[in-house]
TIVO-2410 file (N, C-alpha, C; in nm, 3 decimals):
# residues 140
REC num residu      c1      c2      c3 atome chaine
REC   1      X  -3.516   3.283   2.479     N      A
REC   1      X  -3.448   3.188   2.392    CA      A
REC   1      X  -3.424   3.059   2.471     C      A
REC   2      X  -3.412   2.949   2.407     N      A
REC   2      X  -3.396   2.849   2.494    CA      A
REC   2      X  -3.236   2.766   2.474     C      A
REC   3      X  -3.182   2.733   2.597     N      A
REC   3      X  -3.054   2.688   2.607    CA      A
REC   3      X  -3.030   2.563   2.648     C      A
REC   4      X  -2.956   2.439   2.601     N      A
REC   4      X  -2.950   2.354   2.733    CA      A
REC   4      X  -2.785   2.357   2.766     C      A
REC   5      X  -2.751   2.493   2.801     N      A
REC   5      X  -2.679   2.518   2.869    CA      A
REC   5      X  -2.677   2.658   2.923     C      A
REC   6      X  -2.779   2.687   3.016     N      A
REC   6      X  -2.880   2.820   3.104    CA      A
REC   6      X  -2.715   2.901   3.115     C      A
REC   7      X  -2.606   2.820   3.188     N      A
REC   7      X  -2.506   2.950   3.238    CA      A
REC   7      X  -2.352   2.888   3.191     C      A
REC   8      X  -2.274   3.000   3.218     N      A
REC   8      X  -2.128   2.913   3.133    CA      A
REC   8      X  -2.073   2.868   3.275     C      A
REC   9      X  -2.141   2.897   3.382     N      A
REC   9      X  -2.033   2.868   3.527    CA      A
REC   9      X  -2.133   2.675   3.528     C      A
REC  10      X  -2.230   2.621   3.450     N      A
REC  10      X  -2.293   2.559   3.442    CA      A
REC  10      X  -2.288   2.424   3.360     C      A
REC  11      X  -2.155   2.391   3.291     N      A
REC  11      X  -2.112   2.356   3.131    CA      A
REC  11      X  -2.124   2.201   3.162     C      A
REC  12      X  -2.252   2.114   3.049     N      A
REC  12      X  -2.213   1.987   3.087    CA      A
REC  12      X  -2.086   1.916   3.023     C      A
REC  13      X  -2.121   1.808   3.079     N      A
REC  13      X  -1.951   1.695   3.040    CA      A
REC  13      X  -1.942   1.683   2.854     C      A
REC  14      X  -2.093   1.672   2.782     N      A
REC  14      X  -2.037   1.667   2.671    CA      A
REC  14      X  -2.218   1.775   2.579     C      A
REC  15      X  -2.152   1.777   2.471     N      A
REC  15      X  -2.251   1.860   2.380    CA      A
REC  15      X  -2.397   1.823   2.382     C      A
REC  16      X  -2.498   1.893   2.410     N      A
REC  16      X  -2.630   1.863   2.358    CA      A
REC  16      X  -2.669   1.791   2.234     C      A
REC  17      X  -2.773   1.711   2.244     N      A
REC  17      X  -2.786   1.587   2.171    CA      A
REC  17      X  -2.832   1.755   2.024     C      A
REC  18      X  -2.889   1.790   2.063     N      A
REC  18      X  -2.951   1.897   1.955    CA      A
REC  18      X  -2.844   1.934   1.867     C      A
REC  19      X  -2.689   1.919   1.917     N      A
REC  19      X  -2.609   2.023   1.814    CA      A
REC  19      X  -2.596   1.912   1.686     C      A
REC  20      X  -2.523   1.808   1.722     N      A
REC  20      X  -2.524   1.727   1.616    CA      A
REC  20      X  -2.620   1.667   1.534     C      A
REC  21      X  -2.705   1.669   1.566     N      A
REC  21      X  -2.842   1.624   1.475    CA      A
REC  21      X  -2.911   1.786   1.433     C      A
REC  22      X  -2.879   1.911   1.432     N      A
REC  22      X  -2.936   2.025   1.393    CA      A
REC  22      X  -2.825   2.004   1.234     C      A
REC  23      X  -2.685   2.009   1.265     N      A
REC  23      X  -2.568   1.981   1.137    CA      A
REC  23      X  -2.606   1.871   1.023     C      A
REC  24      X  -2.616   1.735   1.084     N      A
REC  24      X  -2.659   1.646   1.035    CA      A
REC  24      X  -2.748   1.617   0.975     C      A
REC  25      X  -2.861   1.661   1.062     N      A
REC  25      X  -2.965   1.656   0.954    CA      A
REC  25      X  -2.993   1.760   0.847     C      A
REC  26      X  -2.940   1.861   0.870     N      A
REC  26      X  -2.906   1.947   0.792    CA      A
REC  26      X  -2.847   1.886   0.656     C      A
REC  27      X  -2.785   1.863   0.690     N      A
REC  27      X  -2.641   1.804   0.572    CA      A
REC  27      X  -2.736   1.678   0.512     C      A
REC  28      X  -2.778   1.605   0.581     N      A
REC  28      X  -2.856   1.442   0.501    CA      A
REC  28      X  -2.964   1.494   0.425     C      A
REC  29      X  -3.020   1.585   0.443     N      A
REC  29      X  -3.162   1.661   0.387    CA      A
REC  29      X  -3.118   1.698   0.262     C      A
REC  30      X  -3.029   1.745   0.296     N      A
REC  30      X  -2.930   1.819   0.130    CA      A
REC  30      X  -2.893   1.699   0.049     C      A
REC  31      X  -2.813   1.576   0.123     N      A
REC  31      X  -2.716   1.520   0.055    CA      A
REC  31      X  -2.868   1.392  -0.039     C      A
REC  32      X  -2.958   1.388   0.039     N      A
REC  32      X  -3.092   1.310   0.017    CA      A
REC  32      X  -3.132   1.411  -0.126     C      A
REC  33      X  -3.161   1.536  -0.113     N      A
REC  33      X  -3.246   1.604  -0.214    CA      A
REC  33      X  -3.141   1.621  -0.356     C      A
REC  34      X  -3.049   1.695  -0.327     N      A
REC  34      X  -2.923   1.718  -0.408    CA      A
REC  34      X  -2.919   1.624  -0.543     C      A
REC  35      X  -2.890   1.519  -0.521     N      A
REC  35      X  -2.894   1.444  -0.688    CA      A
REC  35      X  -3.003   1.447  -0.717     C      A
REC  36      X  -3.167   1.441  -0.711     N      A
REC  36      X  -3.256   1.487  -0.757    CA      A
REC  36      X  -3.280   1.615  -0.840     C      A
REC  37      X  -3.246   1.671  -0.733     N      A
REC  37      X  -3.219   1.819  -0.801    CA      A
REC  37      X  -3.134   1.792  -0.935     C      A
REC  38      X  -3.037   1.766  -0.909     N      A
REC  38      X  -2.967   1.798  -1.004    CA      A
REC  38      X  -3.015   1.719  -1.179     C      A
REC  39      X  -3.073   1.554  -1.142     N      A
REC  39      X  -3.125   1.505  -1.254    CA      A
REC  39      X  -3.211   1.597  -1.309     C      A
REC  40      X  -3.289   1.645  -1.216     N      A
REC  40      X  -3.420   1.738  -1.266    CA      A
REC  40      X  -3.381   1.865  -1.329     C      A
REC  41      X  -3.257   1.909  -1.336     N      A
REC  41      X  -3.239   2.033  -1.384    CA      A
REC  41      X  -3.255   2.155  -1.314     C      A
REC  42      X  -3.282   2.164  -1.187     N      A
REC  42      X  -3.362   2.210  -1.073    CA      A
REC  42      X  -3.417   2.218  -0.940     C      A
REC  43      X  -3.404   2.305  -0.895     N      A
REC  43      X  -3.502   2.248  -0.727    CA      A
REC  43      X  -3.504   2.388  -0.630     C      A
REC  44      X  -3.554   2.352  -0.535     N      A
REC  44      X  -3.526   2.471  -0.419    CA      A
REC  44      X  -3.512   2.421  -0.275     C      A
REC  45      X  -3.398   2.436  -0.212     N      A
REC  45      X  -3.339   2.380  -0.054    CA      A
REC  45      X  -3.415   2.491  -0.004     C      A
REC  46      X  -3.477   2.475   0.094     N      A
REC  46      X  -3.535   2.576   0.194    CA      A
REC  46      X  -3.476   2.517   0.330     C      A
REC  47      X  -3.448   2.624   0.400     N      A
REC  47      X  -3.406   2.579   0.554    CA      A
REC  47      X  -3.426   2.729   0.663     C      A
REC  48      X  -3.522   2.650   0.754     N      A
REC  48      X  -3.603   2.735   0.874    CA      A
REC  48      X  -3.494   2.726   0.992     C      A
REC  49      X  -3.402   2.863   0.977     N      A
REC  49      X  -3.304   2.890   1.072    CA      A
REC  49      X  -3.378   2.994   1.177     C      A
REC  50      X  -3.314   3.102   1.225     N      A
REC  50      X  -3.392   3.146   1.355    CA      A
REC  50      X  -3.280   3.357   1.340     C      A
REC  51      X  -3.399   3.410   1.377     N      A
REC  51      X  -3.291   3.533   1.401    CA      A
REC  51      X  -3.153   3.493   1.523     C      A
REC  52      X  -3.179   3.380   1.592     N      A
REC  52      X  -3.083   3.341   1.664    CA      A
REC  52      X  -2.988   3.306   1.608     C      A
REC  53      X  -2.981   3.292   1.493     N      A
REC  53      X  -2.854   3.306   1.415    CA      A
REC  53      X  -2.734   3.390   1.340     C      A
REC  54      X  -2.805   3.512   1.379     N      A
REC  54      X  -2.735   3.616   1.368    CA      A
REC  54      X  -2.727   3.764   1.462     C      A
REC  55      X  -2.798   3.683   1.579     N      A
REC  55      X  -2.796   3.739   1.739    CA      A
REC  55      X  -2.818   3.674   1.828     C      A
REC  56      X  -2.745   3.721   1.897     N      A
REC  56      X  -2.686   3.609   2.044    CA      A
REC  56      X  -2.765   3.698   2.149     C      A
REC  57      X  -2.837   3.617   2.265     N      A
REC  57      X  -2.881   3.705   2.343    CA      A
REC  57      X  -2.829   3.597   2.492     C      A
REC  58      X  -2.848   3.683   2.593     N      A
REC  58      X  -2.839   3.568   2.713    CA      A
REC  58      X  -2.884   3.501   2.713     C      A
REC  59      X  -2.799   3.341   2.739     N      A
REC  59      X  -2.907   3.236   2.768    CA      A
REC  59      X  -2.901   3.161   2.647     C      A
REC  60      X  -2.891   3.228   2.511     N      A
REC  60      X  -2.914   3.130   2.359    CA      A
REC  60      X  -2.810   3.112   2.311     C      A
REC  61      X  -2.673   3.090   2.305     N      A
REC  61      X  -2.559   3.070   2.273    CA      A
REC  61      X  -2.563   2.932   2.215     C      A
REC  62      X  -2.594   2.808   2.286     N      A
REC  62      X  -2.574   2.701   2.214    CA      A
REC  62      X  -2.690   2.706   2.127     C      A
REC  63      X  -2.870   2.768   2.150     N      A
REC  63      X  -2.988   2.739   2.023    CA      A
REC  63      X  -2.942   2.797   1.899     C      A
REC  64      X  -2.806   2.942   1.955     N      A
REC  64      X  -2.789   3.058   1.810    CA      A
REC  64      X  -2.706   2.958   1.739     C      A
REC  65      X  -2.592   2.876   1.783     N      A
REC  65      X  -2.502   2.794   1.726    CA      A
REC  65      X  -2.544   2.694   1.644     C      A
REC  66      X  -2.718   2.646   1.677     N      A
REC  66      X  -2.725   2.542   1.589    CA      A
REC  66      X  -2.829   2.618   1.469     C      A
REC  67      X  -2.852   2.707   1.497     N      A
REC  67      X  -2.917   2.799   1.435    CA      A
REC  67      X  -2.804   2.870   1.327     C      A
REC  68      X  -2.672   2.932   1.356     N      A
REC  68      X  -2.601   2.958   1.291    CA      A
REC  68      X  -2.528   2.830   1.180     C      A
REC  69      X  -2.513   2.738   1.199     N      A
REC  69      X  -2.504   2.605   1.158    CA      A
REC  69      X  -2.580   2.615   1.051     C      A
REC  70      X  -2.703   2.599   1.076     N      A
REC  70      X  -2.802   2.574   0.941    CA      A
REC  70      X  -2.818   2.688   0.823     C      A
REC  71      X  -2.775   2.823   0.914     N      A
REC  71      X  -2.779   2.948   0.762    CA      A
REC  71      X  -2.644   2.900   0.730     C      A
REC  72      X  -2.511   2.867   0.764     N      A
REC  72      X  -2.394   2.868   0.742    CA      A
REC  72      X  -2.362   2.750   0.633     C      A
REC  73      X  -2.442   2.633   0.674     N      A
REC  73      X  -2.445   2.549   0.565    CA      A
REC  73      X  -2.540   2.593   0.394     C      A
REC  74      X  -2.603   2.610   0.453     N      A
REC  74      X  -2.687   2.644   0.322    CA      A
REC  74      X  -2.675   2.728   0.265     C      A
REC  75      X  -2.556   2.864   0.290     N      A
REC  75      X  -2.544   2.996   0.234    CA      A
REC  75      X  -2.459   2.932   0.167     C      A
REC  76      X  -2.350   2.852   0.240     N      A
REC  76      X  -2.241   2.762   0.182    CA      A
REC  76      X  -2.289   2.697   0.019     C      A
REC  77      X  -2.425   2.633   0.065     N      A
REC  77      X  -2.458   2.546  -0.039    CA      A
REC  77      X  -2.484   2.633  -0.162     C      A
REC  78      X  -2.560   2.743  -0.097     N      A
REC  78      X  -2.591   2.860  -0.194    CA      A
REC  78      X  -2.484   2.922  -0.283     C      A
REC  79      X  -2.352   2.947  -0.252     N      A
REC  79      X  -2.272   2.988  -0.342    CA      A
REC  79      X  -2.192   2.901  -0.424     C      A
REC  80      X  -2.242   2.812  -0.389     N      A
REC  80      X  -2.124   2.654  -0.484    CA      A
REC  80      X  -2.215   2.580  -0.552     C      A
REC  81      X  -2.371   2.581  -0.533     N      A
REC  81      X  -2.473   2.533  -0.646    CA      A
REC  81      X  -2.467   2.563  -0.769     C      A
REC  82      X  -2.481   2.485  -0.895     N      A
REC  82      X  -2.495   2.562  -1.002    CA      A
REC  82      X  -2.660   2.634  -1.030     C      A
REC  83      X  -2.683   2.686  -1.128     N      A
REC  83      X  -2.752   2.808  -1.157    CA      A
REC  83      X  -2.824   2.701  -1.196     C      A
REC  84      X  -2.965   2.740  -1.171     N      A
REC  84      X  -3.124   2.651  -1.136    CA      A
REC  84      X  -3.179   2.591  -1.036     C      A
REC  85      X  -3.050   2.532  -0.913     N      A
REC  85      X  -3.103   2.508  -0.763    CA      A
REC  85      X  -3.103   2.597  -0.699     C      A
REC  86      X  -3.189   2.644  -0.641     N      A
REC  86      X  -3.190   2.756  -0.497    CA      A
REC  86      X  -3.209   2.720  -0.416     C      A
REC  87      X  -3.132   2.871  -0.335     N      A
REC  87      X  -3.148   2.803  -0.196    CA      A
REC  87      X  -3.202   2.937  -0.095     C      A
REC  88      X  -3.264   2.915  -0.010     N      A
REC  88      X  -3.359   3.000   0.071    CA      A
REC  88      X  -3.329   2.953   0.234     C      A
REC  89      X  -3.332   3.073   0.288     N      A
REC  89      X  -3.294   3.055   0.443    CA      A
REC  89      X  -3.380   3.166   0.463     C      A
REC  90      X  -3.484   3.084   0.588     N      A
REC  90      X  -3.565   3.184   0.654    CA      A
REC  90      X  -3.513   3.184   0.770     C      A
REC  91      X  -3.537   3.315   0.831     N      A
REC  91      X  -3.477   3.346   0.960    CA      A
REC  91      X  -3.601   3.411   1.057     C      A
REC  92      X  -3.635   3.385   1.103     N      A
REC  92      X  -3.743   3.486   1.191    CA      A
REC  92      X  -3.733   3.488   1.343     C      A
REC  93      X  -3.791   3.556   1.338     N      A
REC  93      X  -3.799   3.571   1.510    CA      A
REC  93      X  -3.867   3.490   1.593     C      A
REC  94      X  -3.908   3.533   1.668     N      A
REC  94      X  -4.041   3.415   1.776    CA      A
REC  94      X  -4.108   3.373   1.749     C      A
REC  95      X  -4.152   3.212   1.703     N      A
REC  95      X  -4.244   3.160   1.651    CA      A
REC  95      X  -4.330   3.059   1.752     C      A
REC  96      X  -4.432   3.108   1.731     N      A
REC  96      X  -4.586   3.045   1.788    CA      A
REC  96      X  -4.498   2.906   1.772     C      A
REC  97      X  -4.465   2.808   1.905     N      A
REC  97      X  -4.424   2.639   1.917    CA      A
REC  97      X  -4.427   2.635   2.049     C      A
REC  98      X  -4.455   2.495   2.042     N      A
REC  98      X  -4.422   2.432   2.178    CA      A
REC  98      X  -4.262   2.465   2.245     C      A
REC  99      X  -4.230   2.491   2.232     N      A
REC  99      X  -4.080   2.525   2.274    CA      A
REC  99      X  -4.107   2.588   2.433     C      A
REC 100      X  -4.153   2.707   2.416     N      A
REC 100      X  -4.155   2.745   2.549    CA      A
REC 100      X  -4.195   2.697   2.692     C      A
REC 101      X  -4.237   2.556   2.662     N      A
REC 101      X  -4.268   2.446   2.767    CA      A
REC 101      X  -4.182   2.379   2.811     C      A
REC 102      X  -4.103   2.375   2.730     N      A
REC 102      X  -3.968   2.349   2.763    CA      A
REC 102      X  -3.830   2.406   2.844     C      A
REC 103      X  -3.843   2.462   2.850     N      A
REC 103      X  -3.760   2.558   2.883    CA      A
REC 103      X  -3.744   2.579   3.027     C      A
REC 104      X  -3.641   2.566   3.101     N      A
REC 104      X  -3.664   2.531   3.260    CA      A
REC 104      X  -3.554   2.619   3.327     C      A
REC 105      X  -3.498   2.682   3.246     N      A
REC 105      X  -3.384   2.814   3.348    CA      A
REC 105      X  -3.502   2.926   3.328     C      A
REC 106      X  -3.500   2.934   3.460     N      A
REC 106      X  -3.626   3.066   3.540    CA      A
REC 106      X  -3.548   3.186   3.440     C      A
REC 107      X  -3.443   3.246   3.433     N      A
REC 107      X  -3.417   3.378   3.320    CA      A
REC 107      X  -3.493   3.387   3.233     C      A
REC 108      X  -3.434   3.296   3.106     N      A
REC 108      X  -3.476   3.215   3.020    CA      A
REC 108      X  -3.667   3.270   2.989     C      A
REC 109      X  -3.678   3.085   3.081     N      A
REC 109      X  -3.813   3.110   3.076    CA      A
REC 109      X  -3.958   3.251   3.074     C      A
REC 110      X  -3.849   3.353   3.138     N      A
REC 110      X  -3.940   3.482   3.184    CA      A
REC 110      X  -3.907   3.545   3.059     C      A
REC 111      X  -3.810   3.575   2.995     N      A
REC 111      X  -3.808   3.615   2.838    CA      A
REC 111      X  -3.871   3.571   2.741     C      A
REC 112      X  -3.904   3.416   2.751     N      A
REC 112      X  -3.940   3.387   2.664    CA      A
REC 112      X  -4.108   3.407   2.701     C      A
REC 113      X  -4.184   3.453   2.790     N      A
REC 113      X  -4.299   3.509   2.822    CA      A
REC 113      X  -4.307   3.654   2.723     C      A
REC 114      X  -4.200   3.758   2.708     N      A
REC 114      X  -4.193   3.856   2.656    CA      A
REC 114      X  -4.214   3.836   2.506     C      A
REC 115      X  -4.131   3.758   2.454     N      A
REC 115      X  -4.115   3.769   2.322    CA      A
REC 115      X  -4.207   3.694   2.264     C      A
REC 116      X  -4.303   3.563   2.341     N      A
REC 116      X  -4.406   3.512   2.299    CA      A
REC 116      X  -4.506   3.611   2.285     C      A
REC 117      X  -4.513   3.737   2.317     N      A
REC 117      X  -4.638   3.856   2.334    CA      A
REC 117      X  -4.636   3.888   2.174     C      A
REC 118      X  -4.518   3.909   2.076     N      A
REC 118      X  -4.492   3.934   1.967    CA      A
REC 118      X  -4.431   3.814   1.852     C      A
REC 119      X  -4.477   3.724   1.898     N      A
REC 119      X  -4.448   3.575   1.828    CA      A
REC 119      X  -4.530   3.566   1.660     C      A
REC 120      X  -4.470   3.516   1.562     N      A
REC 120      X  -4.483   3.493   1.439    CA      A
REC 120      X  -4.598   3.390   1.435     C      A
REC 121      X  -4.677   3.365   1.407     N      A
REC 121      X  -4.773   3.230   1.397    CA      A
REC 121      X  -4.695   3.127   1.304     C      A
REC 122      X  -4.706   3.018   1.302     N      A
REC 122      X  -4.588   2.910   1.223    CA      A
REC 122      X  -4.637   2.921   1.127     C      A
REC 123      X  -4.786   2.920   1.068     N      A
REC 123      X  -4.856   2.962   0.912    CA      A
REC 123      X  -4.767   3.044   0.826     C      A
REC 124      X  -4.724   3.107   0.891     N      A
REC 124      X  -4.680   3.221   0.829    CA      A
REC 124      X  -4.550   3.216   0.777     C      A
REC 125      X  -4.505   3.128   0.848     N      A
REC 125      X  -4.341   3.093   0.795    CA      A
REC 125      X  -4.383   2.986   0.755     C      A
REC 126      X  -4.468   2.923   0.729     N      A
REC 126      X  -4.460   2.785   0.621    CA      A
REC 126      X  -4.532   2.818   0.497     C      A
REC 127      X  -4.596   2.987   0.480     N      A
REC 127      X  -4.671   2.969   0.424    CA      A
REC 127      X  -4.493   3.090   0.311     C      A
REC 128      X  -4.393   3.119   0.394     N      A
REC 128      X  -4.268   3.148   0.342    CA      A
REC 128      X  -4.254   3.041   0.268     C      A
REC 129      X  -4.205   2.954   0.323     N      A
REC 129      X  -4.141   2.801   0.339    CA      A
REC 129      X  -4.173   2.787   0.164     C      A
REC 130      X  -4.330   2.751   0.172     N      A
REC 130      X  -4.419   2.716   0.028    CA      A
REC 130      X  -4.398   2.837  -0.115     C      A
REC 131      X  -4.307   2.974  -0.047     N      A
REC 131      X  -4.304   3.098  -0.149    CA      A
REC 131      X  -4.372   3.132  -0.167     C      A
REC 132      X  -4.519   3.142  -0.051     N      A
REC 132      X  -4.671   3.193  -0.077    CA      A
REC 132      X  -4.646   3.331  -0.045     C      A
REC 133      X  -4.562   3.390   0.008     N      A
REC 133      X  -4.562   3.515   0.059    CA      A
REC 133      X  -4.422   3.609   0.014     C      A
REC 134      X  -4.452   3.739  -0.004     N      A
REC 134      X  -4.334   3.808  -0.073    CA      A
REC 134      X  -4.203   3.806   0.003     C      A
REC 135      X  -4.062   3.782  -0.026     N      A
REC 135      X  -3.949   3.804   0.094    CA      A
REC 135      X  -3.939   3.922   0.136     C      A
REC 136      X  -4.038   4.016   0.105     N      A
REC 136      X  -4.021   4.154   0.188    CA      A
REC 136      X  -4.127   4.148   0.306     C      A
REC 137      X  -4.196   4.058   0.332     N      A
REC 137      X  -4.339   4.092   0.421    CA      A
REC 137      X  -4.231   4.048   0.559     C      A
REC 138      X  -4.310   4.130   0.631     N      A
REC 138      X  -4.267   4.107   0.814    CA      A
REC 138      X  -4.370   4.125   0.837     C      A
REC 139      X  -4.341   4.052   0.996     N      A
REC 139      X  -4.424   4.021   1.064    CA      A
REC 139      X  -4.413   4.050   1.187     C      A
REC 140      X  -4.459   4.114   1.241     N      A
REC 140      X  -4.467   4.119   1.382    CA      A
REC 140      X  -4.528   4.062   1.476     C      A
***
């Protein structure tokens, strides 16, 4: 998983640029689509959150947080929409990205060697994304 904060004995002076723009843009995406929707009678919010959002592993605490953020808003959005907008939160596991190039705490990095062995191809969650595929299919 990737962190930019590797250890808690490690904590910088202020928040990763990632947390506030994961919320934000979150929220502008909605607040942008939302009256559309609503003229139209209709719509569907989709938002690509992470199983890091509903498991914490070493090392991912701040990626699960902005990850928890984005199902938390949109489940939010999900129960206070009226009936004809939906809303969809994908969650998956390891997905085929550049990410793992990133990633520069040696722990870290050696996990994320593991879990890239069983990584999702991104097709596959966009081809979710589009409702090309049933919400029961997994993937390994």
């Amino acid at each position: 998983m990737h962190s930019s904060w590797p250890r808690w004995s490690a904590l910088p002076a202020r928040a990763p640029p990632i947390l506030p723009r994961t919320w934000w843009g979150t929220l502008h995406g909605i607040a942008a689509a939302l009256p559309h929707f609503r003229r139209q009678g209709g719509g569907h919010f989709v938002t690509v959150a992470s199983i890091g959002a509903h498991r914490v592993v070493p090392t991912s605490a701040v990626y699960s947080a902005t990850k928890y953020a984005a199902w938390a808003i949109t489940e939010g959005l999900r129960q206070e929409l009226e009936p004809g907008i939906r809303v969809t939160t994908i969650s998956p596991g390891v997905v085929e990205s550049e990410l793992a190039a990133s990633i520069t705490e040696p722990g870290a990095k050696e996990a994320m060697r593991t879990y890239r062995a069983v990584s999702i191809p991104a097709d596959a969650i966009a081809g979710l994304a589009r409702g090309g595929n049933s919400s029961r299919t997994r993937y390994r």
